[in-house]
N, C-alpha and C positions, 0 to 999 in steps of 0.2 A: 200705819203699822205700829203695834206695840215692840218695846223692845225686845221681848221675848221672841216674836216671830221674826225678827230681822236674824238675832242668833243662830234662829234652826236654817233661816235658809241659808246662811254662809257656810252651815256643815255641808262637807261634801260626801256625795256617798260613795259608799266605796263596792267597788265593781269586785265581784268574783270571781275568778275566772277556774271555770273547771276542770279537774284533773280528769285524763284519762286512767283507765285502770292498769296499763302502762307505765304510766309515770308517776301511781300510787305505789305500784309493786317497787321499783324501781327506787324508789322516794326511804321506801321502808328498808328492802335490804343494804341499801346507804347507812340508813341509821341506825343500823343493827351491827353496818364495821363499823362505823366510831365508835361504839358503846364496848366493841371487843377488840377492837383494838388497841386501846388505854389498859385495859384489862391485862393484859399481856406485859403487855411494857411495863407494865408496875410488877406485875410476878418479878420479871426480868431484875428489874431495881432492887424487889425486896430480895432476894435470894445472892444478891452482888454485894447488898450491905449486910445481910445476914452470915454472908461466909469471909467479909473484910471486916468485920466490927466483932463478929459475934454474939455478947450480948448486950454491944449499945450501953455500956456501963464501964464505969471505972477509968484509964489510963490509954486504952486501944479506942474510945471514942471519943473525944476530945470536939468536934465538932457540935458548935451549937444548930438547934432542931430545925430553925428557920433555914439554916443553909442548907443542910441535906433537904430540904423540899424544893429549896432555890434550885438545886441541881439537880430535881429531879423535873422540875417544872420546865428548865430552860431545855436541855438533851431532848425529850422526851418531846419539846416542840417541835426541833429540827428531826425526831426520828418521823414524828409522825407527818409533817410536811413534803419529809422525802419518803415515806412506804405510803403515803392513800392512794396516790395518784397508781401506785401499782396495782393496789385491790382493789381497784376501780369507784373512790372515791373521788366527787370533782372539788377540788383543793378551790378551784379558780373562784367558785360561787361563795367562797365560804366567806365567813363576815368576821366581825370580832367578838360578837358573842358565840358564834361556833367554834371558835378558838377557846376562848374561856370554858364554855362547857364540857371541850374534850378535856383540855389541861385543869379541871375541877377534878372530874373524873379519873382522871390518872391520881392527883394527890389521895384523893380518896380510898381508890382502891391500892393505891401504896401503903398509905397507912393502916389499911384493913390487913393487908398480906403480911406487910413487917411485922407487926403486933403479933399476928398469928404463928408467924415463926416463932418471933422471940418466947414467944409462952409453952 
């Protein structure tokens, strides 16, 4: 055997295993509350710094920018670790990059929100 074919047969293949249409519906309006649930929580954020700070300028914000996301980043994980499991999201399965993606999403849409107030 040339070394090329010793290669492919140590790939293993990988099995798929099919969803039911149950567990597609099911799969999806999952991932429809992560994506609205960050959503929320950052309105939340923006409108708590938008009526504490005002306009983020001058004497009344004094906080550098990385910390206010730091503290939206960390709260925002424990809000949402303790509300999925109520709107019937399974927290248990989640990984770390499902972590990462919701808390992406939260900064993002924080900063879409604040912005839009502040202007």
């Amino acid at each position: 055997m040339t070394e090329k074919e010793t290669k492919i047969e140590k790939v293993k293949e990988i099995e798929v295993i099919p969803k039911t249409p149950a567990e597609k519906k099911r799969s999806l309006i999952e991932g429809i509350k992560k994506t609205v649930a960050p959503a929320f929580i950052s309105a939340f954020f923006a409108l708590i710094f938008k009526f504490k700070f005002g306009s983020a300028s001058g004497d009344t914000f004094n906080l550098p920018w990385f910390y206010v996301f730091l503290l939206v980043i960390l709260v925002s994980y424990y809000i949402q670790k303790l509300a999925y499991p109520y709107i019937g999201v399974q927290v248990k399965v989640f990984e770390t990059k499902d972590w990462l993606y919701v808390e992406f999403l939260t900064v993002i849409y924080f900063w879409v929100f604040w912005t839009l107030l502040l202007n």
